[in-house]
C-alpha positions as CSV (number, residue, x, y, z in Angstrom):
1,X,12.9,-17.4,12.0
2,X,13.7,-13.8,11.2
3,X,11.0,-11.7,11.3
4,X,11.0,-7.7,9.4
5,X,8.4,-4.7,9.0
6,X,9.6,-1.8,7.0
7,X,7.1,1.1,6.4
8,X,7.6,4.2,4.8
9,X,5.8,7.1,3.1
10,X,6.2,8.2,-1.1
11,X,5.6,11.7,-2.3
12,X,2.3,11.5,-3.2
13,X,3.0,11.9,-7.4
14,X,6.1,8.8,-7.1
15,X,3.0,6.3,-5.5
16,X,2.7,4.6,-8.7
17,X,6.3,4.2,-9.3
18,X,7.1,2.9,-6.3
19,X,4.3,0.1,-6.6
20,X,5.5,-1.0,-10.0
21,X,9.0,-1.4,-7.9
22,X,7.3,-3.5,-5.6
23,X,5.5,-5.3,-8.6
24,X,8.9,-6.2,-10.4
25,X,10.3,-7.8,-7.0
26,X,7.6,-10.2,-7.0
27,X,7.5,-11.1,-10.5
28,X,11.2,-11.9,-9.9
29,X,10.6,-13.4,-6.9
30,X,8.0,-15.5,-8.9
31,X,10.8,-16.4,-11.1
32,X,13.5,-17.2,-8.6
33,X,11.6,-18.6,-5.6
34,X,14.4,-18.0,-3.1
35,X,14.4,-21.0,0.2
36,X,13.2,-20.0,3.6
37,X,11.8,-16.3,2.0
38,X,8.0,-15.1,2.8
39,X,7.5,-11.4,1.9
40,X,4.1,-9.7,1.6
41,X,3.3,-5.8,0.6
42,X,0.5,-3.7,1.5
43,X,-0.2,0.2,0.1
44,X,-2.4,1.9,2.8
45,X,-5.4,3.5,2.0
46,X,-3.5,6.7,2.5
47,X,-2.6,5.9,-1.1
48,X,1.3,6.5,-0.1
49,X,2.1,4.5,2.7
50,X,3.5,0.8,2.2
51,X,4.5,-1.7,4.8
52,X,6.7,-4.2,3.9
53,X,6.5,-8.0,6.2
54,X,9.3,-10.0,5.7
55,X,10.1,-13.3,7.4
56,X,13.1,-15.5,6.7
57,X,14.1,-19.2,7.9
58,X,17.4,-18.2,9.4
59,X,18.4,-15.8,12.1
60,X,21.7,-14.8,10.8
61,X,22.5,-13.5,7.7
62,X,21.4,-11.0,5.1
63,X,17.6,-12.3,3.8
64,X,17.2,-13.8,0.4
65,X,15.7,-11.0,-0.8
66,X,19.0,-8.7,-1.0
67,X,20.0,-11.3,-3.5
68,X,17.1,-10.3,-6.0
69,X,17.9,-7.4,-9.2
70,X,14.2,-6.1,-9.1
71,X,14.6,-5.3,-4.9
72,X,17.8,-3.6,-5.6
73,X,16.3,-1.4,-8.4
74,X,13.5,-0.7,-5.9
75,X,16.5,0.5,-3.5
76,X,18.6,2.0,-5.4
77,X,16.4,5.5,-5.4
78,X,14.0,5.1,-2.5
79,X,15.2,8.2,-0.6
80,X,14.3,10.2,-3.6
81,X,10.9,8.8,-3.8
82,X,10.2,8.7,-0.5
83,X,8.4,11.7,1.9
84,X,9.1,9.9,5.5
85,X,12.2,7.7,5.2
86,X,11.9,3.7,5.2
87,X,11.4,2.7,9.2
88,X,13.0,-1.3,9.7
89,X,11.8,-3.0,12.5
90,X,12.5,-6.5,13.2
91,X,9.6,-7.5,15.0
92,X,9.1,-10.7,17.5
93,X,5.8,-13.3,16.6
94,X,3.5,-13.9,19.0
95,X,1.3,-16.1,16.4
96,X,-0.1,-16.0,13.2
97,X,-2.6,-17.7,11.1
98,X,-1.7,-18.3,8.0
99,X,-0.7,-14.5,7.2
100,X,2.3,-14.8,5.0
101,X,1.0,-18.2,3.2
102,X,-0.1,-17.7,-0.9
């Protein structure tokens, strides 16, 4: 299992924006429900950071989630929105509890 954290920082009057992004991904991924995919979003109570956790099934390969409309809308302009550029960091589990479950 492939394991992701992306975190990043939005000028503070694009915060909203950028969250409705985020909200369009999932209602497509709602929609689409794509195999071996668990994301999860989370706007820090800076008000314009977000961290992005994203685990897929398989090692290889690009995740699921490129696949979606709604994320690459959310890509397409990030830069522009964006005060400290997008940081990707695959990142090794150690454990969890039931983080990334609905």
């Amino acid at each position: 299992m492939k394991h992701v954290i992306v975190r990043y920082k939005v000028k503070p009057d694009r915060a909203a924006e950028n969250e409705q992004l985020v909200r369009a991904v999932y209602a497509e991924l709602h929609q689409t429900k794509p195999t071996g995919l668990r994301y999860a979003t989370f706007r820090l109570d800076d008000g314009v950071s977000f961290v992005h956790l994203a685990s897929n099934d398989t090692e290889k390969g690009p995740s699921p989630l490129s696949e979606e409309q709604a994320f690459k809308r959310f890509q397409e302009n990030i830069a522009d929105r964006c005060e400290e550029s997008p940081v990707v960091t695959e990142i090794r589990e150690i454990g969890s509890y039931r983080f990334l479950e609905e």
